[in-house]
N, CA, C and O of each residue as an XYZ file, in Angstrom:
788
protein
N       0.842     -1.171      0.000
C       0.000      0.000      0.000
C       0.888      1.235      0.000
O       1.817      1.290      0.806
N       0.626      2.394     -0.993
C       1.173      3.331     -0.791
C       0.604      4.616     -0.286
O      -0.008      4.301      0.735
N       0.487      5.935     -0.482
C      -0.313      7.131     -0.239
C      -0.918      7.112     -1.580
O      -2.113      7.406     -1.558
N      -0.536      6.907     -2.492
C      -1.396      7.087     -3.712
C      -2.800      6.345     -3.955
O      -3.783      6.548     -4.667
N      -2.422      5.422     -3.046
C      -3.622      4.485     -2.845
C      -4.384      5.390     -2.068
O      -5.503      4.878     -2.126
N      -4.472      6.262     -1.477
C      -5.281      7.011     -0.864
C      -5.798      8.222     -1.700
O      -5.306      9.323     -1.455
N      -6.330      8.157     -2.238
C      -6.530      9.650     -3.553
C      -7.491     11.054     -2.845
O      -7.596     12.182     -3.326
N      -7.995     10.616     -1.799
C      -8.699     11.563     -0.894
C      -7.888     12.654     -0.401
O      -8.296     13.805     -0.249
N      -6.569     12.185     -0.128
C      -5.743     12.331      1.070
C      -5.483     13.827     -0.022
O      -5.132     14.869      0.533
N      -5.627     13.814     -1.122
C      -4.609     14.875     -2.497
C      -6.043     16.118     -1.809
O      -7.264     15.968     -1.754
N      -5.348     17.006     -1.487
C      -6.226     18.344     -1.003
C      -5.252     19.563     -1.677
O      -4.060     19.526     -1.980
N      -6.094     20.489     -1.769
C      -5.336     21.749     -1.760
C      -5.165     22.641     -0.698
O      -5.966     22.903      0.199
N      -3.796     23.177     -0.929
C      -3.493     24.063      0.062
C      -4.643     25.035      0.815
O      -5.534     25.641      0.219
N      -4.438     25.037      2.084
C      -5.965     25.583      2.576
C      -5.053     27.204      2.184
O      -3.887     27.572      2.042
N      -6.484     27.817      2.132
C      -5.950     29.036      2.647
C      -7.559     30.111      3.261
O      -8.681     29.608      3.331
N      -7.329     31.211      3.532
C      -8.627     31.490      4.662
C      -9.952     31.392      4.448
O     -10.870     31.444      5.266
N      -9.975     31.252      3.327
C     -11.721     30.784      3.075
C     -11.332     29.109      3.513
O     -11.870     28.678      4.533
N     -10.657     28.444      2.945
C     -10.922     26.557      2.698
C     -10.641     26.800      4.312
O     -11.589     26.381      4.977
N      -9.546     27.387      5.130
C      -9.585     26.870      6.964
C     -10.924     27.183      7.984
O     -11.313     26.660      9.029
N     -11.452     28.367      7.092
C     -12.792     28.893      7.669
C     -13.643     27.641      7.479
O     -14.036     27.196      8.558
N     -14.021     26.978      6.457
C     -14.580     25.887      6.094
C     -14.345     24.414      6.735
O     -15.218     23.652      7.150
N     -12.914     24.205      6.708
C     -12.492     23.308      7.582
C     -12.393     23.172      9.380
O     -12.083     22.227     10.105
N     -12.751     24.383      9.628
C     -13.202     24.810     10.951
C     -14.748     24.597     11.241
O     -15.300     24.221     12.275
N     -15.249     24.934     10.074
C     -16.733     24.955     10.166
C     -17.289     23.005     10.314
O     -18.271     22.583     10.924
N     -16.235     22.175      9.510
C     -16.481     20.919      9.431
C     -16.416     19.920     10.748
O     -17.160     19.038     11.176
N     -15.118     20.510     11.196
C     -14.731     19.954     12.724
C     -15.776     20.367     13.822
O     -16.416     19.697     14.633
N     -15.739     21.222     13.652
C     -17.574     22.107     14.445
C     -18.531     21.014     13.921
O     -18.450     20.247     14.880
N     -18.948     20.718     13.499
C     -20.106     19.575     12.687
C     -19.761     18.718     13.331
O     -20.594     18.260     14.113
N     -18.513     18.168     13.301
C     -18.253     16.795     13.563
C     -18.693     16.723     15.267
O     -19.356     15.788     15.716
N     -18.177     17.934     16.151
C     -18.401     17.303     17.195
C     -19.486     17.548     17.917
O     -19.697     17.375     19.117
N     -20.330     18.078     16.843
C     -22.134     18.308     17.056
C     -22.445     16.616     17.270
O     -22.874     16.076     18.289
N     -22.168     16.131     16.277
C     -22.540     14.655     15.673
C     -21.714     14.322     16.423
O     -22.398     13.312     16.257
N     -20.825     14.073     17.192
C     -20.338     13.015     18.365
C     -21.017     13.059     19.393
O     -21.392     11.983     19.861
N     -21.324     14.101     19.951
C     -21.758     14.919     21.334
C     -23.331     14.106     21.387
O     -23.842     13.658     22.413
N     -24.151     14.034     19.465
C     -25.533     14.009     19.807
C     -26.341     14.958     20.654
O     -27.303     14.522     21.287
N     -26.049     16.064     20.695
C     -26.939     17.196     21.329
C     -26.986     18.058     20.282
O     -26.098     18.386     19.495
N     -28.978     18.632     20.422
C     -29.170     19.527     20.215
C     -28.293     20.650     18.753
O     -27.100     20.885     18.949
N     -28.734     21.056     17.847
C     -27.897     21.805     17.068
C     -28.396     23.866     17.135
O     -29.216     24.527     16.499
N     -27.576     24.159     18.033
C     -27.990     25.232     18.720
C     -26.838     26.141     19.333
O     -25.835     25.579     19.773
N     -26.963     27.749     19.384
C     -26.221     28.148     19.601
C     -25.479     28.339     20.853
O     -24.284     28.633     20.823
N     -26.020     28.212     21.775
C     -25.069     27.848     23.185
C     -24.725     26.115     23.225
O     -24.200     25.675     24.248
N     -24.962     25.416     22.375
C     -24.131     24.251     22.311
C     -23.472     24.117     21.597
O     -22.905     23.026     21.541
N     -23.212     24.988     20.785
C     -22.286     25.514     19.763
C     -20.849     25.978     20.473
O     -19.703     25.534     20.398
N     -21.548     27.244     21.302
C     -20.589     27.492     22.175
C     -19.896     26.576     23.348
O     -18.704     26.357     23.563
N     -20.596     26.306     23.753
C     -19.982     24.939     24.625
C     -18.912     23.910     23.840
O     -18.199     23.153     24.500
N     -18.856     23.947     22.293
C     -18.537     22.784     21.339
C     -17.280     23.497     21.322
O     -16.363     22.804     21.762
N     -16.948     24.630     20.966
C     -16.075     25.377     20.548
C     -14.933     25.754     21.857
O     -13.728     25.999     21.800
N     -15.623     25.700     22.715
C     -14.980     25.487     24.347
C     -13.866     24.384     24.274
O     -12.855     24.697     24.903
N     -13.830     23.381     23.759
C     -13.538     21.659     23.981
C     -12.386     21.582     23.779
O     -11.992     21.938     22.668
N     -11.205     20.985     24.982
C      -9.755     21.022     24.347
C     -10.142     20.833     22.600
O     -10.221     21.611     21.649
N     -10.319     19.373     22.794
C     -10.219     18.845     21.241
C     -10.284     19.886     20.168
O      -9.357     20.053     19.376
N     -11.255     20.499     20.155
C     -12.030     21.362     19.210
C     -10.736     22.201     19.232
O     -10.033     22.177     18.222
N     -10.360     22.943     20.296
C      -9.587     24.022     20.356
C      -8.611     23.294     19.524
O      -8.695     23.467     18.309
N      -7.667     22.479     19.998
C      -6.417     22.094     18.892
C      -6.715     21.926     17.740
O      -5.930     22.565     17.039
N      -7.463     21.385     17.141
C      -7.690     21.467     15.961
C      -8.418     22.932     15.322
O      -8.615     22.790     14.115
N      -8.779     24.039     15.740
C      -8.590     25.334     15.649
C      -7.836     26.027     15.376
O      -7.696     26.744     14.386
N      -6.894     25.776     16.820
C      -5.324     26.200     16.606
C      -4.342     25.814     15.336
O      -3.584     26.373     14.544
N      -4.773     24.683     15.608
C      -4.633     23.881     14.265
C      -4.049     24.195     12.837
O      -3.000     24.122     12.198
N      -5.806     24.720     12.682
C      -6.166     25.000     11.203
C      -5.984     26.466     10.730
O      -6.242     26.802      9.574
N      -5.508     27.362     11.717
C      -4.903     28.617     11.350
C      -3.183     28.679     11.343
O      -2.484     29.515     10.771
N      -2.795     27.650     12.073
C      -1.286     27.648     12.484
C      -0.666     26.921     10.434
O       0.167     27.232      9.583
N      -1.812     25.837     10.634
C      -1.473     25.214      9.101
C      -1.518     26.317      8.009
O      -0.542     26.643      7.333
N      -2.943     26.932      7.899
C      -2.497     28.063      6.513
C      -1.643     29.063      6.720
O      -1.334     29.661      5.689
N      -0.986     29.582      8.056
C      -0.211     30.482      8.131
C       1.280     29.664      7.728
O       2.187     30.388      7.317
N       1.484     28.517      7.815
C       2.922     27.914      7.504
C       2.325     27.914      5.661
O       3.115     28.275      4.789
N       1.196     27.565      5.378
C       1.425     27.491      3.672
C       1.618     28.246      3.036
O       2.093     28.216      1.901
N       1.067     29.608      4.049
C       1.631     30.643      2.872
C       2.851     31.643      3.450
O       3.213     32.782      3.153
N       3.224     30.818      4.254
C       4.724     31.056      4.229
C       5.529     31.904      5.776
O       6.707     32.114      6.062
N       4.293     32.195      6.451
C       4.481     32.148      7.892
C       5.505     31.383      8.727
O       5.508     31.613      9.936
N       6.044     30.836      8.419
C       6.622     29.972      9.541
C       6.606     29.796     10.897
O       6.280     28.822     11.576
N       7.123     31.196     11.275
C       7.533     31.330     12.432
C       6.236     31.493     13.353
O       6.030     30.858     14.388
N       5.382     32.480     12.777
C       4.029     32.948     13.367
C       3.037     31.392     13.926
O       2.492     31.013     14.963
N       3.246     30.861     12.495
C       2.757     29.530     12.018
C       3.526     28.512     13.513
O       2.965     27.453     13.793
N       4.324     28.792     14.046
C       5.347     27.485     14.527
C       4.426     28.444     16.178
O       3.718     27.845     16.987
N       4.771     30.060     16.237
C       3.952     30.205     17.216
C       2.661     29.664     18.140
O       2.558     29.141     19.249
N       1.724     30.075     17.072
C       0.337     29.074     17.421
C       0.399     27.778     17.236
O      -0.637     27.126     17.360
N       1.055     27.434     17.056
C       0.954     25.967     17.251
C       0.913     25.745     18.725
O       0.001     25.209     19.355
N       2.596     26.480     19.414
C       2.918     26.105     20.292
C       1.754     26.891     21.422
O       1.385     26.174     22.352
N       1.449     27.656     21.389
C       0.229     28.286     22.018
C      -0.600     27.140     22.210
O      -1.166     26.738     23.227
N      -0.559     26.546     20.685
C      -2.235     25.502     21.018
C      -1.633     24.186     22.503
O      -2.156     23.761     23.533
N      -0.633     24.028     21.968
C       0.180     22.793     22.814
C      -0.068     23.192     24.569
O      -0.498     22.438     25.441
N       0.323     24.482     24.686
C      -0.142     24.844     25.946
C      -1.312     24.969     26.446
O      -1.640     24.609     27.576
N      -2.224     25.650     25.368
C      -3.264     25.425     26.170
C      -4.273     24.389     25.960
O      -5.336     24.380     26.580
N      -3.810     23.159     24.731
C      -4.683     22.270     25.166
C      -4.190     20.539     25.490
O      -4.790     19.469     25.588
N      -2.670     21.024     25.585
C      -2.093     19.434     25.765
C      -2.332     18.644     24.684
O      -2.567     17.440     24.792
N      -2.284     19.305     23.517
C      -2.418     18.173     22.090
C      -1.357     18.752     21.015
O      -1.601     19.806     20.427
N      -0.465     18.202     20.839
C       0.845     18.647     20.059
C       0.537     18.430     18.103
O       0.863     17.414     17.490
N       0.083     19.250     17.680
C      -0.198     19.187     16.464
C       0.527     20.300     15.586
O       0.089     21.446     15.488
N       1.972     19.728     14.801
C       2.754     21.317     14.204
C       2.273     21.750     13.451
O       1.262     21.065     13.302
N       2.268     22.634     12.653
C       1.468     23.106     11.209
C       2.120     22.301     10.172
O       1.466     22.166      9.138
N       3.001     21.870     10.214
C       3.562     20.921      9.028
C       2.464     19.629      8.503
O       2.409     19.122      7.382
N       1.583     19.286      9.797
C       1.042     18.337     10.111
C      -0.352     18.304      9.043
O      -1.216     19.070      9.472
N      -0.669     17.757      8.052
C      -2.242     18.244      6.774
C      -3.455     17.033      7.782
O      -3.434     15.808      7.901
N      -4.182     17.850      8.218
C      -5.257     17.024      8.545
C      -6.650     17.384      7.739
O      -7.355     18.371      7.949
N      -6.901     16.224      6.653
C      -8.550     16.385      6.795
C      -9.462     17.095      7.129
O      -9.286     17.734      8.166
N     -10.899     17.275      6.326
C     -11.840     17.747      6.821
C     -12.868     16.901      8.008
O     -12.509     15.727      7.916
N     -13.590     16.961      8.700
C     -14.030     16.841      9.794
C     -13.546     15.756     10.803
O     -13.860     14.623     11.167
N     -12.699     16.627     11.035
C     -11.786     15.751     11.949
C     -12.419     15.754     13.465
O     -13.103     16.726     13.784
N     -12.214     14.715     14.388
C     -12.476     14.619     16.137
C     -11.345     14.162     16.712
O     -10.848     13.039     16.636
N     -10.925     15.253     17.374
C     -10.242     14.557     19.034
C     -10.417     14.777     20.250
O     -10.133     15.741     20.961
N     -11.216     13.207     20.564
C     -12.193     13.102     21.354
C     -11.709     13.734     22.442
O     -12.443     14.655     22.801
N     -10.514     13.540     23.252
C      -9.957     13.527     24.870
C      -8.507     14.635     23.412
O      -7.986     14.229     22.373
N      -8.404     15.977     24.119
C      -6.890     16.500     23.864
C      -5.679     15.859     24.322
O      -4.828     15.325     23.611
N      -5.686     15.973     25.671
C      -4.495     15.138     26.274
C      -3.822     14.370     26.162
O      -4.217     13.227     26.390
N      -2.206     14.640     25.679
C      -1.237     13.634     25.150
C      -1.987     12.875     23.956
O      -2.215     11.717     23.608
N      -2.179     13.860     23.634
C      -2.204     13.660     21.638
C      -1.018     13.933     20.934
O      -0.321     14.654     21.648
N      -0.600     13.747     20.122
C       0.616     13.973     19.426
C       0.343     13.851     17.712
O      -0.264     12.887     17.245
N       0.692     14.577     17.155
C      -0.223     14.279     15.270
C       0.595     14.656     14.361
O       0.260     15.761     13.933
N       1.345     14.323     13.958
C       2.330     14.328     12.336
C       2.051     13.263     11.245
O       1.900     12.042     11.299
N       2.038     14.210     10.184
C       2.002     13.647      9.233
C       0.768     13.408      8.264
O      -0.016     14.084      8.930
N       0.221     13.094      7.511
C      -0.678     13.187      6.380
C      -2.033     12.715      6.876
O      -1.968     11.487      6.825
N      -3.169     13.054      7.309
C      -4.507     12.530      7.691
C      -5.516     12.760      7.237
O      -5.787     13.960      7.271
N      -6.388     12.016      6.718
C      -7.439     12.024      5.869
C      -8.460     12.296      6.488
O      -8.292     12.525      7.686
N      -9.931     12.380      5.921
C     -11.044     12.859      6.378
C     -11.990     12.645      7.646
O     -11.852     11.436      7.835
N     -12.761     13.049      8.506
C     -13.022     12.000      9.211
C     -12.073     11.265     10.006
O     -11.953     10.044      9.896
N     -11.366     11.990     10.834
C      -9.856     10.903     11.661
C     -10.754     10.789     12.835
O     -10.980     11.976     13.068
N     -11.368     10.148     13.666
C     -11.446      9.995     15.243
C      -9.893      9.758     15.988
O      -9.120      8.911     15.541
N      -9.576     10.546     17.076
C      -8.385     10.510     17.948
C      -8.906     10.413     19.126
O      -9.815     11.146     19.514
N      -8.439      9.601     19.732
C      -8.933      9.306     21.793
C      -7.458      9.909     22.421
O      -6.322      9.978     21.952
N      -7.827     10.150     23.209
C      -6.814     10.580     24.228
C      -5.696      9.537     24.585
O      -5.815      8.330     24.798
N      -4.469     10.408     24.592
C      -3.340      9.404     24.274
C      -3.018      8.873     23.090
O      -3.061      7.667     22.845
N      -2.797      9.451     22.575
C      -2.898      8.777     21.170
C      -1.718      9.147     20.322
O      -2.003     10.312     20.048
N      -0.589      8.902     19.739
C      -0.137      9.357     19.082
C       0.401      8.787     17.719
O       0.960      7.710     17.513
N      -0.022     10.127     16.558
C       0.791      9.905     14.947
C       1.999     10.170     15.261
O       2.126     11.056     16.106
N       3.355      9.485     14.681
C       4.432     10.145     14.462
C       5.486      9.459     13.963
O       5.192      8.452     13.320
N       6.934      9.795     14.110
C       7.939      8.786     13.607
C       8.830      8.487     14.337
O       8.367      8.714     15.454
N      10.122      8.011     14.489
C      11.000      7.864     15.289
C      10.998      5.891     14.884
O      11.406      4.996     15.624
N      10.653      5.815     14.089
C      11.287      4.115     13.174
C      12.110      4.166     12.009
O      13.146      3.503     11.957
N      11.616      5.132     10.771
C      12.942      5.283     10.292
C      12.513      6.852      9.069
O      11.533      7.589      9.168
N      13.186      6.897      8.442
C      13.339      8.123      7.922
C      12.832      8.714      6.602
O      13.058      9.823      6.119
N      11.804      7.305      5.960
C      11.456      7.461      4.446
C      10.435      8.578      4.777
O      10.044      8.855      5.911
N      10.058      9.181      3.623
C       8.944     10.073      3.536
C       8.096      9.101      2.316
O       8.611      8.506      1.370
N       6.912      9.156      2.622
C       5.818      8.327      1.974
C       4.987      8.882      1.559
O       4.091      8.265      0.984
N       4.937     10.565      1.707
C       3.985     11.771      1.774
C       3.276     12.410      2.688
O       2.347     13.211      2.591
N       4.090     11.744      4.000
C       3.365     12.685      5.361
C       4.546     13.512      5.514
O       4.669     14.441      6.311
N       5.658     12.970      4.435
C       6.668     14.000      6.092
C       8.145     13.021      6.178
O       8.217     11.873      5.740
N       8.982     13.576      6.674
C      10.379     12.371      6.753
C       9.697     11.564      7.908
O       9.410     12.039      9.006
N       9.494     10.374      7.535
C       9.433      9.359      8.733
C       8.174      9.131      9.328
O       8.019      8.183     10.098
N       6.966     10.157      8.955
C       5.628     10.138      9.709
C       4.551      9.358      8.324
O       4.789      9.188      7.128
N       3.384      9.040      9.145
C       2.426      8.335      8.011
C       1.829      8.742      7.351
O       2.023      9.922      7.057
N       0.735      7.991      6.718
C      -0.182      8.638      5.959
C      -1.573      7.966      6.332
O      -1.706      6.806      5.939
N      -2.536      8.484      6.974
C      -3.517      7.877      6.968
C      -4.717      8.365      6.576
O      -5.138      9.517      6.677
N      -5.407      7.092      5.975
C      -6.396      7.498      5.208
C      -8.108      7.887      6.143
O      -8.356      7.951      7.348
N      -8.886      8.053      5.061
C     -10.492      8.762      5.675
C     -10.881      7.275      6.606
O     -10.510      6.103      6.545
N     -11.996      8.195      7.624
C     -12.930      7.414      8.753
C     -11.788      6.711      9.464
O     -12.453      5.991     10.209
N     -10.517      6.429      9.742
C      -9.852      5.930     10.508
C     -10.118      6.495     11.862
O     -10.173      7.698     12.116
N     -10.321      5.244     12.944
C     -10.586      5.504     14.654
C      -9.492      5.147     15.100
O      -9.104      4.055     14.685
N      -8.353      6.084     16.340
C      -7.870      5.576     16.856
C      -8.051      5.633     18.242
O      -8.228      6.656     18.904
N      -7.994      4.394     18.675
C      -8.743      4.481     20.235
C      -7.556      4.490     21.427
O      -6.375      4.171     21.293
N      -8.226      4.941     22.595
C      -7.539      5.266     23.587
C      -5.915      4.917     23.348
O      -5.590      4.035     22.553
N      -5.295      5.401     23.825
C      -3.647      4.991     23.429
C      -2.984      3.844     22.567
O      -2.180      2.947     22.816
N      -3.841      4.368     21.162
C      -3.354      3.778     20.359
C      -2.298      4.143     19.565
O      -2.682      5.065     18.846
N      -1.106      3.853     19.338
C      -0.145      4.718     18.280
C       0.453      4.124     17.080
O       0.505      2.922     16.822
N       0.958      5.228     16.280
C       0.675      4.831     14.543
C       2.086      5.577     14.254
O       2.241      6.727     13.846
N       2.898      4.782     14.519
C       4.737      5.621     14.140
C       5.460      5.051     13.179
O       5.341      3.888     12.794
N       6.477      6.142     12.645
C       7.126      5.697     11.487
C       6.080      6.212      9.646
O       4.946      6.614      9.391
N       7.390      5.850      8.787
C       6.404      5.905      7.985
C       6.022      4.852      7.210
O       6.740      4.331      6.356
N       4.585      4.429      7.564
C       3.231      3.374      7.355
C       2.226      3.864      6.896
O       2.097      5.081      7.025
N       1.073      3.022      6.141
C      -0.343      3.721      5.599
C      -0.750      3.091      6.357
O      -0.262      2.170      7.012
N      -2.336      3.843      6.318
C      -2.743      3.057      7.054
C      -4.313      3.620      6.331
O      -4.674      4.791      6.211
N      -4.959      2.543      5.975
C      -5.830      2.434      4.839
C      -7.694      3.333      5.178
O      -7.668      3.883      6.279
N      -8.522      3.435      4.745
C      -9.274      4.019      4.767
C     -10.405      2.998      5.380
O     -10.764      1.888      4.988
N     -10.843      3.829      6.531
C     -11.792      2.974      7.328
C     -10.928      1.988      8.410
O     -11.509      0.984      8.821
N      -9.774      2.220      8.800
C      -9.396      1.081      9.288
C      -9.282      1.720     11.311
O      -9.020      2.890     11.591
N      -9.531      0.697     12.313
C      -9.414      0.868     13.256
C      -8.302      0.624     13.898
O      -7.754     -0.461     13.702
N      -7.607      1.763     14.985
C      -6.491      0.944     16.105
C      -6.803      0.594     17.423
O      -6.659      1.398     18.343
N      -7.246     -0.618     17.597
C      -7.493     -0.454     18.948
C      -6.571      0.213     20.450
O      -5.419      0.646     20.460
N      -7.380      0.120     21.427
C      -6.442      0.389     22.369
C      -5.094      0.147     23.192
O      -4.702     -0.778     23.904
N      -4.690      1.059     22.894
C      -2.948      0.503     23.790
C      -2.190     -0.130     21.890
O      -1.143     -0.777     21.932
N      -2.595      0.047     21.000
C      -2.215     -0.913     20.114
C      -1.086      0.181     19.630
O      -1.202      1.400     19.503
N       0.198     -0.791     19.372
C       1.004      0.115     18.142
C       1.468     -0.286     17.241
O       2.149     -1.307     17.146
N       1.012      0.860     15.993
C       1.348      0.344     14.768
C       2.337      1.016     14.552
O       2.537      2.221     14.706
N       3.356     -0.284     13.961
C       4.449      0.268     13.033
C       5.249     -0.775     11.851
O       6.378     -1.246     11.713
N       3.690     -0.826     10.971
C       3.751     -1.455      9.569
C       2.226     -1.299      9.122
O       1.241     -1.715      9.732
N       2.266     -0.517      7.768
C       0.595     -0.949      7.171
C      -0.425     -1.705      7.204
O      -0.337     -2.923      7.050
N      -1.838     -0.908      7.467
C      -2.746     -1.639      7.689
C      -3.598     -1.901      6.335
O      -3.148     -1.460      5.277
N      -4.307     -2.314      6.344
C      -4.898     -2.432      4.787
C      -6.562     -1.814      5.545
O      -6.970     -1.806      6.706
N      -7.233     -1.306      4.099
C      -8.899     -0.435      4.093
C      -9.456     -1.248      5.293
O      -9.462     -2.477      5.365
N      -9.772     -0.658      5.925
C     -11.086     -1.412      6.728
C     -10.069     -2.168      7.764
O     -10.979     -2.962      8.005
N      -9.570     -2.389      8.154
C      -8.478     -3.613      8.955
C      -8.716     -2.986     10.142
O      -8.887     -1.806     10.447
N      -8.687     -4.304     10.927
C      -8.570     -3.735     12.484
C      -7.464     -4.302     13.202
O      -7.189     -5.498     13.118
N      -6.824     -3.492     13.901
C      -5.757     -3.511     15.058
C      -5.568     -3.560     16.406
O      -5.408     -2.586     17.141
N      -5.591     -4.811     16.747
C      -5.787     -4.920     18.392
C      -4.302     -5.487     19.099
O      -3.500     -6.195     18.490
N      -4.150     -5.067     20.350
C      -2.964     -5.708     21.207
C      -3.239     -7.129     21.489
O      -4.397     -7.530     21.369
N      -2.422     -7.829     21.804
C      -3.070     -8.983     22.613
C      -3.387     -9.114     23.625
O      -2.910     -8.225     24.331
N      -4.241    -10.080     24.379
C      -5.078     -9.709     25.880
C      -4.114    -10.039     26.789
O      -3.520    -11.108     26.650
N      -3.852     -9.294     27.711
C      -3.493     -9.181     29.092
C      -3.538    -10.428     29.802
O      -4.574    -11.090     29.855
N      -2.373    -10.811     30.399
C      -3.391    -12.248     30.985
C      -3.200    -11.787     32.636
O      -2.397    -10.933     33.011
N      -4.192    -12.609     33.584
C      -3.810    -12.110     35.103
C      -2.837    -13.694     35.229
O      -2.944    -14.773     34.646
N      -1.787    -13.117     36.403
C      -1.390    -13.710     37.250
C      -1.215    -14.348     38.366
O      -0.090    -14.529     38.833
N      -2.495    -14.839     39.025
C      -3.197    -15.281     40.356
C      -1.978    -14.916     41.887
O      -1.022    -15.585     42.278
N      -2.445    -13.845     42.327
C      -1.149    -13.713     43.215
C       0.083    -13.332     42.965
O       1.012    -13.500     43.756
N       0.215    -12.598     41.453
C       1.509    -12.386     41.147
C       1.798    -11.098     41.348
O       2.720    -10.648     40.667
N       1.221    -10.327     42.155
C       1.486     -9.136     43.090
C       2.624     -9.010     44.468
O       3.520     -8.190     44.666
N       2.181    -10.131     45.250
C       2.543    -10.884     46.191
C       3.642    -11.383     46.146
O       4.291    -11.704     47.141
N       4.171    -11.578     44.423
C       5.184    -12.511     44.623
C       6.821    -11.361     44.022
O       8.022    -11.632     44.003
N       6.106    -10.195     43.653
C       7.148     -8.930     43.083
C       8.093     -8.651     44.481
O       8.975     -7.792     44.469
């Protein structure tokens, strides 16, 4: 599997109308997670939400690096990092209606398609080896509706196919194929093996 296999993933450069829009999508999305009401003080309440906020921060930090901001661009980022505990650089292309559910110790590099669900703890990134695949030196590419659940992580550069799930605690670091699901193996107990440390 490559990124090309992902043809969704090919977007154009945002710039302030497409981030206004892509702001407006992530807003949607976490109407439709929440299931409440579509209304303007739950609007406001929506817009409150770590999650929401990083991906805000986000999506202005990203068009200010495309069109050539850097530094400003590298600013808000780090702003967002502080105030919502979710590390997302502007280098980083995320999708339209994106969710991250829980902010906290999120971490996100590299190429993400439409529709990403993120749980808390969770991290995209690299530190396996150094190819670029089209996220980035060393980070992935993942495709639309991908869930990653509670501390699941997705490092190096790997695809990881459209529709596909990571379960919890799971880490990937080799391609998943469309639709595929990713689980750890189960835990086993140790009868008394507390006792015996």
């Amino acid at each position: 599997m490559t990124a090309s296999t992902l043809p969704s993933l090919e977007r154009k450069s945002p710039g302030w109308r497409e981030t206004r829009r892509l702001i407006g999508t992530d807003l949607d999305r976490v109407a439709q997670h929440l299931q409440m009401p579509d209304s303007w003080a739950h609007r406001a309440y929506f817009f409150c939400l770590p999650g929401f906020q990083a991906l805000l921060f986000h999506r202005v930090s990203r068009c200010l690096y495309v069109k050539g901001w850097t530094g400003l661009a590298r600013m808000v980022s780090l702003f967002a990092l502080y105030l919502t505990r979710a590390e997302i650089p502007p280098t980083t292309s995320i999708g339209p209606s994106a969710l991250i559910a829980h902010a906290t110790c999120v971490n996100v590099f590299g190429k993400l398609g439409a529709r990403i669900t993120i749980n808390g703890c969770s991290a995209i990134g690299g530190g396996m080896a150094m190819d670029d695949i089209g996220g980035g030196p060393g980070y992935p590419v993942i495709g639309d509706d991908v869930v990653l659940a509670y501390g699941a992580n997705v490092l190096g550069p790997v695809c990881i196919g459209n529709g596909a799930h990571i379960g919890p605690g799971a880490l990937v670091t080799f391609d998943v194929p469309e639709g595929g699901l990713v689980l750890w193996d189960r835990p086993r107990v140790i009868r008394d093996g507390a006792n015996r440390a």
